[in-house]
C-alpha positions in Angstrom: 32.2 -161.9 -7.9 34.6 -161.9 -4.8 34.1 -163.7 -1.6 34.7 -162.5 1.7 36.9 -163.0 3.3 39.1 -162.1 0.9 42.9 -164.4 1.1 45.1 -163.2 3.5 48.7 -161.1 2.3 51.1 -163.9 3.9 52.1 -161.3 7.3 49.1 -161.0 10.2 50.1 -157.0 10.0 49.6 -156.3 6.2 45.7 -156.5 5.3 44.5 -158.6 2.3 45.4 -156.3 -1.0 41.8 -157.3 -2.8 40.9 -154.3 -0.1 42.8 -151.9 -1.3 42.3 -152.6 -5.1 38.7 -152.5 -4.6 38.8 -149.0 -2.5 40.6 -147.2 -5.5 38.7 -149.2 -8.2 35.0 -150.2 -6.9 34.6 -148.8 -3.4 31.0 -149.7 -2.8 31.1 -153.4 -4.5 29.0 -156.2 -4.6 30.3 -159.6 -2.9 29.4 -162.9 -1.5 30.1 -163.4 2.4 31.7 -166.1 3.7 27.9 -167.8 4.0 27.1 -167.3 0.7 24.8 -164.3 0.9 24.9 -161.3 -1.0 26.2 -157.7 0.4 27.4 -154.3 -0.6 31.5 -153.8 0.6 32.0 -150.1 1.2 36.0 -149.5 1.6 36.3 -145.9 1.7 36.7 -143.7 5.3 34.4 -140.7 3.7 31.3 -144.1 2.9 31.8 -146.0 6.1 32.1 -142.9 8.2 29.0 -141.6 6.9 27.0 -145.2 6.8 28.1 -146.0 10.5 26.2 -142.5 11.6 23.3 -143.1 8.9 20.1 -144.5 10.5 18.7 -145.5 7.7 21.2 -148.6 8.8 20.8 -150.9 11.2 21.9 -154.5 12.7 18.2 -155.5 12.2 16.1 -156.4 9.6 12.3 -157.1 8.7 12.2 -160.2 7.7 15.2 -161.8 9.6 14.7 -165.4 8.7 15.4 -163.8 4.6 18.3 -161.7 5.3 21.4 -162.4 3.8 24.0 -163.3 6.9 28.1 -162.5 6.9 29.3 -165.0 8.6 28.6 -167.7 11.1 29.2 -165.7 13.9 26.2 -165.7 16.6 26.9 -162.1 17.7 27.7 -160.1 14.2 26.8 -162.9 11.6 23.4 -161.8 11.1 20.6 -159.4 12.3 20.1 -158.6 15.6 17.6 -157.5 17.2 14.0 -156.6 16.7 13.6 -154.1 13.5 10.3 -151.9 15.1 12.1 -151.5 18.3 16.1 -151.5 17.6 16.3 -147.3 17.7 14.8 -146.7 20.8 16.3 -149.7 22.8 19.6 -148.7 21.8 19.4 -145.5 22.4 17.9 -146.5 26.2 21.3 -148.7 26.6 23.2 -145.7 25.4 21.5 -143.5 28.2 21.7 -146.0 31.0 25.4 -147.3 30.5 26.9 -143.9 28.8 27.7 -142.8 32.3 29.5 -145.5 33.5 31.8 -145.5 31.0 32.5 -141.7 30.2 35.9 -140.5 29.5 36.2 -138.6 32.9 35.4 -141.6 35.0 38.0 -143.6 32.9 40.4 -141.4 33.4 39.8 -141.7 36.7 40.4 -145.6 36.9 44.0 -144.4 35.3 45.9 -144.7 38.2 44.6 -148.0 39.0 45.1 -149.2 35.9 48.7 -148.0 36.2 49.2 -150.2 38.7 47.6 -153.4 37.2 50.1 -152.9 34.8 53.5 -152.0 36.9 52.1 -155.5 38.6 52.1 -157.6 35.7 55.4 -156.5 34.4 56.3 -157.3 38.0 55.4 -160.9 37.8 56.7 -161.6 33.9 57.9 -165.1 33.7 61.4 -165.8 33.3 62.0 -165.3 29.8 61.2 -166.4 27.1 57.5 -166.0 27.4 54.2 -165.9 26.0 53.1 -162.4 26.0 49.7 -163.0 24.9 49.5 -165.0 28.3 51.3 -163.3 30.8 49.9 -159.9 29.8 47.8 -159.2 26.9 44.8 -161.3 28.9 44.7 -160.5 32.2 45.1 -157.1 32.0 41.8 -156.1 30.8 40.1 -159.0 32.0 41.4 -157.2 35.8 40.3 -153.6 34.1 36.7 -154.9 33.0 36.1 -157.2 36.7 37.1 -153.9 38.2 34.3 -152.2 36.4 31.7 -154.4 36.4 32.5 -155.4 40.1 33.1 -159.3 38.9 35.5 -161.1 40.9 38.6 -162.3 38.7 38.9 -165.4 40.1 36.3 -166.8 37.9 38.2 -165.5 34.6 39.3 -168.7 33.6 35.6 -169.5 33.6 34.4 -166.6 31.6 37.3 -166.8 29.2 36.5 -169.6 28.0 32.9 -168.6 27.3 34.5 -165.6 25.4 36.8 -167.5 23.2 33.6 -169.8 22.1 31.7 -167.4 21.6 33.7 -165.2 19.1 33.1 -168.9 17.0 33.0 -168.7 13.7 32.4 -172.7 12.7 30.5 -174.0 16.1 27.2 -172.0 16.2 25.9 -174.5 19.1 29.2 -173.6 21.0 29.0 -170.3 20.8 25.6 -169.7 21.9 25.8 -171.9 24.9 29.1 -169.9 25.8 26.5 -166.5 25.7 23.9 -168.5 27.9 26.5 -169.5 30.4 28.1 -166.8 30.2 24.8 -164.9 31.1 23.7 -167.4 33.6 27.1 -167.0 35.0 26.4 -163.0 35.7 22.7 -164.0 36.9 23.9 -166.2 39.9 25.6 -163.0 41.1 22.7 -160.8 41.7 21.4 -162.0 44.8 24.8 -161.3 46.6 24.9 -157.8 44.5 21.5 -157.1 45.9 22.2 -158.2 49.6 25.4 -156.5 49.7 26.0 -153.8 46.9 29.4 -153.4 46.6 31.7 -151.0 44.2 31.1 -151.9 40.0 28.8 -151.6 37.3 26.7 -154.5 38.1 25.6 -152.7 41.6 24.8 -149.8 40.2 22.3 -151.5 37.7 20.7 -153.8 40.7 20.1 -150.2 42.2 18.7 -149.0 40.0 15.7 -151.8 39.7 16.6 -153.6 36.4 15.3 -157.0 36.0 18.0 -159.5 36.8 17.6 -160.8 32.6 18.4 -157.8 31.6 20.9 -156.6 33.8 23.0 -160.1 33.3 22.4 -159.7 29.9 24.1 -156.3 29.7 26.3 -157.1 31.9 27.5 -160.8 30.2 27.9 -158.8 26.9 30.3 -155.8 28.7 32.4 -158.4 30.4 33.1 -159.8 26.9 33.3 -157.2 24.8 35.5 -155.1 27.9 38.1 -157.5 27.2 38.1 -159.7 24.0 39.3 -157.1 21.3 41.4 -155.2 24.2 43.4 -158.3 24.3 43.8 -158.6 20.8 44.9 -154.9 20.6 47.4 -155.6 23.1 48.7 -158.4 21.2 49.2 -156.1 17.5 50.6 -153.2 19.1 53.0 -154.7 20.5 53.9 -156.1 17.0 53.5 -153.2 15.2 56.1 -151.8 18.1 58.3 -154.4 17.8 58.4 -154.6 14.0 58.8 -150.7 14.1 62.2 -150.4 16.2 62.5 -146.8 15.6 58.9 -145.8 16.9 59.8 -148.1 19.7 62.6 -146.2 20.6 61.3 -142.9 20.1 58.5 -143.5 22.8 61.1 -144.9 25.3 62.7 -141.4 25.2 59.3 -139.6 25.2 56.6 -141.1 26.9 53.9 -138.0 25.7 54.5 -140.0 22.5 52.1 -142.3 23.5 48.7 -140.6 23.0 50.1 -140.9 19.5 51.3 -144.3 19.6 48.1 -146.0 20.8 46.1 -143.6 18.3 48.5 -145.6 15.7 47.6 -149.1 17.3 44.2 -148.5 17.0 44.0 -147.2 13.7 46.4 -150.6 12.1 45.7 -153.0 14.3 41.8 -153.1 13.3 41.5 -156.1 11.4 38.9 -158.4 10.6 37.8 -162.2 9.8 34.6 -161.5 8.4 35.1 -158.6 5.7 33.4 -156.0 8.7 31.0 -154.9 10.2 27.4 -155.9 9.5 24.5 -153.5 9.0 21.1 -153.7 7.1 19.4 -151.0 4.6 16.3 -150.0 6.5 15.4 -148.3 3.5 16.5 -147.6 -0.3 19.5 -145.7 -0.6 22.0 -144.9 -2.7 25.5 -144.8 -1.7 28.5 -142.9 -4.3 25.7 -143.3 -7.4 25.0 -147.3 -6.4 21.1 -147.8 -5.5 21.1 -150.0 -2.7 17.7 -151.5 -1.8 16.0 -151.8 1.7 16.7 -154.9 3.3 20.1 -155.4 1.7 23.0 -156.4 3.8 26.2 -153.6 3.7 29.5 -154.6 5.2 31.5 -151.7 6.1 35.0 -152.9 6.2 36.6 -150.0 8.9 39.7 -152.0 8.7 39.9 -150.8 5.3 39.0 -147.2 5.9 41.4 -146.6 8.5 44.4 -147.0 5.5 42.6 -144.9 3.1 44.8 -142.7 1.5 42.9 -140.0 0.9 42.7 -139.6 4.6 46.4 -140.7 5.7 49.4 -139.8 4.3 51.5 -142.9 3.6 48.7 -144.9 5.7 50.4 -148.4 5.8 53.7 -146.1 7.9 53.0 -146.7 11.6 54.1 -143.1 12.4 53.9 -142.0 16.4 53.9 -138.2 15.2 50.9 -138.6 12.7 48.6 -135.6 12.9 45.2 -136.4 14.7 43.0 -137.7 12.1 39.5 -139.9 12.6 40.2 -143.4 12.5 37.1 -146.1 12.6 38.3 -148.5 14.7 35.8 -147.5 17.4 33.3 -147.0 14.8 31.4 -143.4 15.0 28.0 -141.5 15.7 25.4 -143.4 17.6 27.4 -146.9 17.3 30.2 -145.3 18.8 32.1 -148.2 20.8 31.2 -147.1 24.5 34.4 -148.7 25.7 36.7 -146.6 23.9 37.4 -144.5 26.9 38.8 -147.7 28.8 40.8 -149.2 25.8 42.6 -146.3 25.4 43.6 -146.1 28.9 44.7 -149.3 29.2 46.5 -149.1 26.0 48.1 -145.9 27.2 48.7 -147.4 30.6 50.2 -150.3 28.8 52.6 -149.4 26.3 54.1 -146.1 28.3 55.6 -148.7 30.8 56.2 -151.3 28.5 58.7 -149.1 26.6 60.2 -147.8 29.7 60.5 -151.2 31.9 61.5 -153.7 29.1 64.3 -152.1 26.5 65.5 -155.2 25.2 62.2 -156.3 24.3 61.9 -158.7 21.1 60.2 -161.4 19.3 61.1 -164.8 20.3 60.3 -166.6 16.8 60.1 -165.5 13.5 57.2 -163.2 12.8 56.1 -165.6 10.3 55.5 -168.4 12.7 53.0 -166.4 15.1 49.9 -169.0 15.0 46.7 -166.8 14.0 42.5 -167.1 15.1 41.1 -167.2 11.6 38.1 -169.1 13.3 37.2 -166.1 15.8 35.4 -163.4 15.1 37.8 -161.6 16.8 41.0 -162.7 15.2 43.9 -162.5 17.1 46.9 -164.4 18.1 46.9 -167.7 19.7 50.6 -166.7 21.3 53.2 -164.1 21.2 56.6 -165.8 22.2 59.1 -163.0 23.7 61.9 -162.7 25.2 64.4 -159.8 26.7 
C-alpha cells in the first residue's frame, strides 16, 4: 500500500509521478498518510471537484479522538471542528466575512496594491538577491495588514507565528504559534474599539463580536492572507523564469497576465501532505468504491489541476491556455475566500515584474533552491536572483 507523501521527482516544479500513475490506473486508492492512518486518495479533477462541493464531506468527524489523521499538522492534520455544528458555523463565517473579501472590493484595493508593488521593486537590493525576502513576503503580508487594519510593523512578530505554525514535526510549536498569534490579534481590540479605524478587524468590533471570536477570525485571515500567497509568489516566478518564452511573451503583452497567473495557480499548487483533508459524514461511493462514514479522503487538487482529461498537455505552462477550472482555490462552499486578493496581487505582481526587471534570472542552479518539506505549506526557504 503506498504512503503519503509520496517521494518527490528530484525538481520542486515537477510533482511526484506515483500521482499521476495512480490518476490513470487507481484514481480513488487506498493509502497510508504520513501518520500512519488509513485514507481514500482521489486524483482525478471530475472526483475532487465533485467531493470538494459534496456535503456529505467534511473537516469533522464523530468520533474525533478515532479518526484516522493525515499528517501532524495542527491546522489540516486532522478533524476540525465540532461534527453537529460544522455546517451552519461555516456557512455563518461564509455570510459574515464574504463581503469583505468580494471580488469588487478587491478590485478595488488594485491600485493600492499596484503601488505596494512599484515600491518594492523600488527598493530591490543590489543584486544578487533573495527574492523570497525582498519581495515574495512582504508584499502580501502589506496586502493582508491593509485589510485587516493590522499594523505591519509587527510582521516580524506574526511571521514567525506563521512559519511554526504551518509545522509539520513540532505540534507544541505550532499550537503555541496559533495562541500567540491569537492573543497577539486580542491585545488589539481595545484600541480598535476606542478608535475604529479603516480594516477588517473594525468592521468586526462594530458589529458586536466577542473579542475570542473576532481574534480568532481574524489570527486565522492574517495567516492564511499571506502564507500560501508568498509561496505562490515564490513558484511563479520559477515557472516564469524556467519558461523564458512565456516570460517574454507577457513583457510584450501585459493582458497576458490574467492568463499567466491563471497558469501559476493551476502548477504551482503543490502539497507536503498528499491534500486536502476531508471526512465521509456518511457512506458513499465514489467511481464504484464504497467508502464508509467516518473514513478519511484526501483530495489531492495538486493532482487534479494536471489531469489530462481536463488540460491539454497539462504539465506546458501555456499563458494562452483556454479558461478551464483549476482546484487550486478549491470549489463550492469551501471555496478559498481569498481568491479575489491572491489574484490581484498576483496580477499586480507579475505585470510589473516582467515590465521593470528584463534581465531577470536565477542566481543558482535550479537544483540547489533549498525546499520546506516540514511545512504544511511547502515553499522555498530562498530564491537567489539576480539582473
Amino acid at each position: 500500500m503506498d504512503q503519503l507523501p509520496f517521494p518527490a521527482a528530484g525538481d520542486i516544479l515537477t510533482p511526484a509521478p506515483r500521482y499521476g500513475e495512480l490518476q490513470e490506473r487507481e484514481p480513488v486508492a487506498r493509502v497510508r498518510t504520513a501518520t500512519g492512518g488509513l485514507a481514500w486518495l482521489v486524483t482525478r479533477h471530475a472526483d475532487v471537484t465533485a467531493l470538494l462541493g459534496d456535503d456529505r464531506l467534511g473537516r469533522s468527524h464523530p468520533d474525533p479522538a478515532r479518526a484516522a489523521t493525515v499528517s501532524g499538522s495542527v491546522l489540516l492534520g486532522g478533524p476540525v471542528g465540532d461534527h453537529d455544528t460544522e455546517r451552519d458555523r461555516h456557512r455563518q463565517m461564509r455570510q459574515l466575512l464574504g463581503p469583505a473579501f468580494s471580488a469588487r472590493r478587491m478590485n478595488a484595493l488594485r491600485p493600492r496594491i499596484g503601488q505596494l508593488v512599484e515600491r518594492l521593486l523600488d527598493e530591490l537590493p543590489s543584486p544578487p538577491t533573495d527574492w523570497h525576502r525582498a519581495f515574495s513576503v512582504p508584499l502580501p503580508v502589506m496586502a493582508i495588514c491593509e485589510l485587516l487594519g493590522i499594523p505591519y510593523e509587527d510582521h516580524p512578530r506574526f511571521r514567525g507565528w506563521a512559519g511554526d505554525l504551518t509545522s509539520l514535526t513540532d505540534a507544541t510549536r505550532a499550537a503555541a504559534a496559533r495562541t500567540e498569534l491569537i492573543a497577539y490579534v486580542r491585545s488589539l481590540l481595545p484600541a480598535k474599539r476606542d478608535s475604529p479605524g479603516e480594516g477588517m478587524v473594525s468592521d468586526l468590533v462594530e458589529r458586536g463580536l466577542a473579542d475570542d471570536a473576532i481574534a480568532q477570525m481574524a489570527a486565522m485571515l492574517l495567516f492564511a492572507g499571506h502564507e500560501t500567497t508568498v509561496v505562490r509568489l515564490d513558484l511563479g516566478l520559477l515557472l516564469l523564469l524556467a519558461n523564458r518564452d512565456q516570460l517574454d511573451a507577457l513583457r510584450l503583452d501585459a493582458t497576458l497576465v490574467q492568463g499567466a497567473v491563471e497558469e501559476i495557480l493551476r502548477l504551482s499548487s503543490s502539497t507536503t501532505t498528499g491534500g486536502l483533508p476531508r471526512y465521509a459524514r456518511t457512506d458513499l461511493v465514489v467511481r464504484d468504491v464504497p467508502i464508509a462514514a467516518g473514513d478519511a479522503i484526501v483530495l489531492a487538487a495538486h493532482a487534479a489541476n494536471r489531469d489530462r482529461r481536463v488540460f491539454d498537455d497539462p504539465d506546458f505552462f501555456d499563458l494562452t491556455r483556454p479558461a478551464k477550472p483549476h482546484l487550486s482555490f478549491g470549489h463550492g462552499a469551501h471555496y478559498c475566500i481569498g481568491a479575489a486578493l491572491a489574484r490581484v496581487e498576483l496580477q499586480e505582481a507579475f505585470g510589473r515584474i516582467a515590465a521593470r526587471l528584463p534581465g531577470l534570472r536565477l542566481a543558482i542552479p535550479r537544483s540547489e533552491l533549498r525546499v520546506h518539506v516540514d511545512r504544511l505549506t511547502g515553499g522555498l526557504a530562498g530564491l537567489p536572483v539576480t539582473w
